[in-house]
Backbone as JSON Lines, residues from 0, in Angstrom:
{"i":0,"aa":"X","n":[-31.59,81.32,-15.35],"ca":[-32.76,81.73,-14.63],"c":[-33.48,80.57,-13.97]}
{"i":1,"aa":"X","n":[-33.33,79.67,-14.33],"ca":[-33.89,77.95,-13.9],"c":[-33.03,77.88,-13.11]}
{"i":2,"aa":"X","n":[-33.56,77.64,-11.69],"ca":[-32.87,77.19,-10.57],"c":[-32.59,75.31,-10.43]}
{"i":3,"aa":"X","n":[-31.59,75.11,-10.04],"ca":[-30.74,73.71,-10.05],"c":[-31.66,72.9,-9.18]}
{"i":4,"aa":"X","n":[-31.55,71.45,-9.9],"ca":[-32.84,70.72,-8.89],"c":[-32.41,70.52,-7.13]}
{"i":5,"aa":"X","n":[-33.05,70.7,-6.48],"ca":[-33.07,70.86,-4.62],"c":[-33.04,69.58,-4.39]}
{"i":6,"aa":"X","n":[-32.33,68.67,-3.54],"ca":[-32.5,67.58,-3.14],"c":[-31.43,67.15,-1.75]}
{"i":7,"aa":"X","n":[-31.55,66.77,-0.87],"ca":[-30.53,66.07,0.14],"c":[-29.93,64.8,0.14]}
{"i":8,"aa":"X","n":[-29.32,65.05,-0.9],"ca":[-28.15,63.86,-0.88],"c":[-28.1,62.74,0.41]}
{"i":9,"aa":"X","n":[-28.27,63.37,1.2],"ca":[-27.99,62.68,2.9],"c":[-29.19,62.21,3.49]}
{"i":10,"aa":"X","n":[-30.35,62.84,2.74],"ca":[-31.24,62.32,3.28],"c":[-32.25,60.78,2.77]}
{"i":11,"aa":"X","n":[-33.2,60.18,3.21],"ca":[-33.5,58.65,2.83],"c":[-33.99,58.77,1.43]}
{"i":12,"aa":"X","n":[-33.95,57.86,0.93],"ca":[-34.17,57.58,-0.64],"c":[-35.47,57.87,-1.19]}
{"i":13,"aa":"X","n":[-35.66,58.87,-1.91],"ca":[-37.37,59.08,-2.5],"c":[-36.79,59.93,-4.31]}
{"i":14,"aa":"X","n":[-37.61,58.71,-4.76],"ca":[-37.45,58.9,-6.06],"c":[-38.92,59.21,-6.51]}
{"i":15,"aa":"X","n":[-39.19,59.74,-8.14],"ca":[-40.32,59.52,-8.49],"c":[-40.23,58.81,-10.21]}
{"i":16,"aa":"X","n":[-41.0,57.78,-10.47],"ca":[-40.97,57.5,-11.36],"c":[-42.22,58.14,-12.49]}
{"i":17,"aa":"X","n":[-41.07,58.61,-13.47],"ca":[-41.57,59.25,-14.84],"c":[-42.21,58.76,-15.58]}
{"i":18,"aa":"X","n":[-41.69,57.48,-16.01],"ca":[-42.4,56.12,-17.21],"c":[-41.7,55.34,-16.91]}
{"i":19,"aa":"X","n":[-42.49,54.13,-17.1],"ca":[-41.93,52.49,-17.4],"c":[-42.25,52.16,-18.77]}
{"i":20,"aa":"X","n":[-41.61,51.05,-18.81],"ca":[-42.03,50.07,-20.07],"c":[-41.36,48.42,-19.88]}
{"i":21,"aa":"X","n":[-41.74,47.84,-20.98],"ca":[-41.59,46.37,-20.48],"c":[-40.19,46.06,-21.72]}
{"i":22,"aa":"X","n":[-39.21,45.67,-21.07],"ca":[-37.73,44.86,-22.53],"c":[-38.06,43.59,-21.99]}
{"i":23,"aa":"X","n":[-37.99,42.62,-23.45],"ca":[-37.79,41.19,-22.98],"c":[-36.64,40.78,-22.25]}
{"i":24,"aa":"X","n":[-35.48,41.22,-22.23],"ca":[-34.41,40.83,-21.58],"c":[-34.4,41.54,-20.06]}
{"i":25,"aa":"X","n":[-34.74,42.42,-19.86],"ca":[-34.5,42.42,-18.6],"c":[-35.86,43.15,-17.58]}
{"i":26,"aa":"X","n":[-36.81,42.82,-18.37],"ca":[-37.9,43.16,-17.52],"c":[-38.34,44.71,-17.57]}
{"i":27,"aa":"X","n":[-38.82,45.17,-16.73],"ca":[-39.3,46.53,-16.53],"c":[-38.45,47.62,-16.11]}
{"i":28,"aa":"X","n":[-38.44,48.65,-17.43],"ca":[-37.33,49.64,-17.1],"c":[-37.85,50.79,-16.76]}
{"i":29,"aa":"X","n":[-37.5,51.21,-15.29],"ca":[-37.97,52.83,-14.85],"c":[-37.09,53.73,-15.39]}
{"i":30,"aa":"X","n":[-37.94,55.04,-15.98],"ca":[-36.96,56.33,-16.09],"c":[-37.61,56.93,-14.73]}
{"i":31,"aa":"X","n":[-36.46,57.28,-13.85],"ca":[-37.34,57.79,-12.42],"c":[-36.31,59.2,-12.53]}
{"i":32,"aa":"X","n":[-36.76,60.29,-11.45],"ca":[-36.22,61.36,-10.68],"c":[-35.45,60.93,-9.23]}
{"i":33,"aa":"X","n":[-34.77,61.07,-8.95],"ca":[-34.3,61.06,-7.94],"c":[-34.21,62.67,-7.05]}
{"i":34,"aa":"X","n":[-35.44,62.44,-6.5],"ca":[-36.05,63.37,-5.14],"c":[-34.56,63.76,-4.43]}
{"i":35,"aa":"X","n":[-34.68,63.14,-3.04],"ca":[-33.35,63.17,-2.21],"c":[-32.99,61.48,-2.19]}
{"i":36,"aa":"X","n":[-32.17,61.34,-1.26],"ca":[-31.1,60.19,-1.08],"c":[-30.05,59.58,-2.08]}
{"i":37,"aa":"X","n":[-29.65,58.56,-2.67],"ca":[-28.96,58.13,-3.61],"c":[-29.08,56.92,-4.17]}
{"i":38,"aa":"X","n":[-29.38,56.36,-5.06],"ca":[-29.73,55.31,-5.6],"c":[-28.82,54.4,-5.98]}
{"i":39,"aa":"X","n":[-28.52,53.61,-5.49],"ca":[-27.24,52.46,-6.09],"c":[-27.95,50.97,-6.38]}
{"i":40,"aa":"X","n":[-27.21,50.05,-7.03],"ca":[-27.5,48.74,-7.11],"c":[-26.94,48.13,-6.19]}
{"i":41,"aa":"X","n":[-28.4,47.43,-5.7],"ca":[-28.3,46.73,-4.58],"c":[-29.21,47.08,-3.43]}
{"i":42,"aa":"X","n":[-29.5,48.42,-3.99],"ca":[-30.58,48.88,-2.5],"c":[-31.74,48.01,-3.0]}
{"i":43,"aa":"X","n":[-32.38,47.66,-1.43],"ca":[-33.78,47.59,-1.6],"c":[-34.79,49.03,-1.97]}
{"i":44,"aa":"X","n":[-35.83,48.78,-2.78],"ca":[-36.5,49.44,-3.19],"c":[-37.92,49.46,-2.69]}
{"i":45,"aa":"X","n":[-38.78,50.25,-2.41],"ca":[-40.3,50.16,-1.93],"c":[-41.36,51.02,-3.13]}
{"i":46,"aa":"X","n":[-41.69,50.26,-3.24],"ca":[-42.85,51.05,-4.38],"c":[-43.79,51.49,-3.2]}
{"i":47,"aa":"X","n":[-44.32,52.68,-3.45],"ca":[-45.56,53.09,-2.5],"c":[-47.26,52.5,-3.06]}
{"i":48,"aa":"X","n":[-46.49,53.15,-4.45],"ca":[-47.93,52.84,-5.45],"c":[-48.67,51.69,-5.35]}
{"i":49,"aa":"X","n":[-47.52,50.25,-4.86],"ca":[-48.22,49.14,-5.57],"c":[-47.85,48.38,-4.2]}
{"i":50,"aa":"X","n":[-47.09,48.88,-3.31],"ca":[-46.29,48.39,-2.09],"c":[-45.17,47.17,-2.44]}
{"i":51,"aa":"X","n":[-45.04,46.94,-3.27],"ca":[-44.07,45.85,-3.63],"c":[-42.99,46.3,-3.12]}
{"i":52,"aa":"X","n":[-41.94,45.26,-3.16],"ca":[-40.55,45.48,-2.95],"c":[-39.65,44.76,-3.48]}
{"i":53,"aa":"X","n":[-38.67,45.68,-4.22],"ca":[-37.58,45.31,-5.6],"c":[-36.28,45.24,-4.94]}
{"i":54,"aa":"X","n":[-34.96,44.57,-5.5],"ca":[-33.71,44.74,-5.18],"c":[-33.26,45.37,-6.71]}
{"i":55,"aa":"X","n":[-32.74,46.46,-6.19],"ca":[-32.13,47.79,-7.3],"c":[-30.72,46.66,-8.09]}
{"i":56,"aa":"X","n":[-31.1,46.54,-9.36],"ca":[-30.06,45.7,-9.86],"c":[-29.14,46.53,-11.11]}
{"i":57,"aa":"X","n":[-29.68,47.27,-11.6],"ca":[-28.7,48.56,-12.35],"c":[-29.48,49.51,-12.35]}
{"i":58,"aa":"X","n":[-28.69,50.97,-12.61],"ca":[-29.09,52.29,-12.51],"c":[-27.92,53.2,-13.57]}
{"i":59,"aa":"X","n":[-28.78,53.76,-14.18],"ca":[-27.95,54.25,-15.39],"c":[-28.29,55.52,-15.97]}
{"i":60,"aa":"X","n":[-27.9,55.98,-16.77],"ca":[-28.44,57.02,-17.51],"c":[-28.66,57.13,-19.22]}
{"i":61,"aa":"X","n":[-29.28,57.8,-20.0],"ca":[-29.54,57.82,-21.47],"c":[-28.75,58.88,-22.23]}
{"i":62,"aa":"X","n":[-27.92,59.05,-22.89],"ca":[-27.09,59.67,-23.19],"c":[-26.67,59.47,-24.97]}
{"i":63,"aa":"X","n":[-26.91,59.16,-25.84],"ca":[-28.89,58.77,-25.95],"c":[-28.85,57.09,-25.93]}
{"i":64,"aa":"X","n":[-27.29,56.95,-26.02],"ca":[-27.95,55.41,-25.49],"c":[-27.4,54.78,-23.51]}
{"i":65,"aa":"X","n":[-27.98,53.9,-23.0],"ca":[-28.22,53.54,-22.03],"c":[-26.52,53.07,-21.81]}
{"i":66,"aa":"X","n":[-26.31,53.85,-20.57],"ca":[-24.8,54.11,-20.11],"c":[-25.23,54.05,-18.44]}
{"i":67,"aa":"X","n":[-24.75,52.58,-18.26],"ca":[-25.0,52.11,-16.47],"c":[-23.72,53.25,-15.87]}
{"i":68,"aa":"X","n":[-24.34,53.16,-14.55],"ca":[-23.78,54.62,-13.73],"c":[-23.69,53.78,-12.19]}
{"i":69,"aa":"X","n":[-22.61,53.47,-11.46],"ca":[-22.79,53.65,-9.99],"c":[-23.75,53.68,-8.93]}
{"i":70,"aa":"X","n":[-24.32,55.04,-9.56],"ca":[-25.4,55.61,-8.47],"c":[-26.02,56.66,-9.34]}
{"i":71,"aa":"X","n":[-26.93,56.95,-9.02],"ca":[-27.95,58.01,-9.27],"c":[-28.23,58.89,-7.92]}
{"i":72,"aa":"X","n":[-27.84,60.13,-7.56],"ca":[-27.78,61.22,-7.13],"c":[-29.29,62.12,-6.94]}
{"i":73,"aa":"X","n":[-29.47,62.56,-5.52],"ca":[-30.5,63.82,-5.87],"c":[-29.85,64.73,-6.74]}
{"i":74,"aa":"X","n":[-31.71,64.88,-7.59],"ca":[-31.43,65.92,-8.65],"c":[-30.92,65.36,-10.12]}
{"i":75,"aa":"X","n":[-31.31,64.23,-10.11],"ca":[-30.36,63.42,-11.25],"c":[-32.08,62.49,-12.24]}
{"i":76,"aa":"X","n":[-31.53,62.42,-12.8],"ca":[-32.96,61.73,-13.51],"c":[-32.15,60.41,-14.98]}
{"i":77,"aa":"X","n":[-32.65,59.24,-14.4],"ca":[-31.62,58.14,-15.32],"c":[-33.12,56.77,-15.3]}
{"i":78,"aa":"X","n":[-32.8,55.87,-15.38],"ca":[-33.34,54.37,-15.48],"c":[-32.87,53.43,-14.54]}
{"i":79,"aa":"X","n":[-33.78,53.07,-13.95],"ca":[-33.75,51.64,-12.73],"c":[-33.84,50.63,-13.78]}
{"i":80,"aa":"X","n":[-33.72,49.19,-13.02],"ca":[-34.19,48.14,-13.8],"c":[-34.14,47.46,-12.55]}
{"i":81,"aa":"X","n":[-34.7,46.65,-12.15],"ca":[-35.04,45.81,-10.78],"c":[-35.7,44.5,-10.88]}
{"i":82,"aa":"X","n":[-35.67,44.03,-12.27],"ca":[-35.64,42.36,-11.94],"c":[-37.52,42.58,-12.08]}
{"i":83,"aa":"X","n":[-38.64,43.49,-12.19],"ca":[-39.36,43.26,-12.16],"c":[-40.54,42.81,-13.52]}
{"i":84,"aa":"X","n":[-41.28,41.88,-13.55],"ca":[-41.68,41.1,-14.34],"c":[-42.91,41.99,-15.22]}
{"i":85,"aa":"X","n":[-43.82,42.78,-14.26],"ca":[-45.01,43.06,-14.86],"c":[-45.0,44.8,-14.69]}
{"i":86,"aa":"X","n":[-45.65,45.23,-15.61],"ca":[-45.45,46.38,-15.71],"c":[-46.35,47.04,-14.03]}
{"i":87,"aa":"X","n":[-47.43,46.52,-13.77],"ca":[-48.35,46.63,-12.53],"c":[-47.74,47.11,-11.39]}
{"i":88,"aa":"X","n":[-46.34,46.61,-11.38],"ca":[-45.69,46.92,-10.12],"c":[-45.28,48.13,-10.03]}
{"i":89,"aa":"X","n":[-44.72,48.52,-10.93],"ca":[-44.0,50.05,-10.96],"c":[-45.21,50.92,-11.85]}
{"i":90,"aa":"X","n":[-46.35,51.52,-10.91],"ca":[-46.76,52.24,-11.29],"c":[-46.17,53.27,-11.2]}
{"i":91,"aa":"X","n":[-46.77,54.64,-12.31],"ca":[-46.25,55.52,-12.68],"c":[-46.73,56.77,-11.77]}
């Protein structure tokens, strides 16, 4: 009865981020949604919230533990990690 999440694969990259938190090893980890487009490592990234701008360095999913993935897909919901230092940047 729950209809499948809507998203355009083809279209430009808009994610939304769910929660962050801070790991000492690799900085600030997003659990985000992926809206439409596709998320890979390596894209540049634009925060709206904070206007910063990240280079996408892994993208993965929880399964229940953290299993790096290719890409992240509209309609898909996993963890960024982008090299970023302070939690400030990736507001929620």
């Amino acid at each position: 009865r729950i209809p499948p999440p809507q998203g355009d694969p083809e279209a430009p990259l808009k994610a939304l981020i769910i929660d962050s938190w801070f790991d000492n090893y690799v900085g600030v980890v997003m659990l985000v949604r992926v809206v439409d487009g596709v998320m890979r490592p390596k894209d540049k990234l634009f925060f709206m919230a904070s206007g910063a701008q990240q280079l996408c360095e892994q993208v993965g999913v929880f399964s229940p533990k953290s299993v790096s993935r290719d890409a992240l897909r509209a309609g898909e919901v996993g963890f960024v990690i982008a090299g970023i230092k302070e939690l400030k940047a990736a507001k929620v």
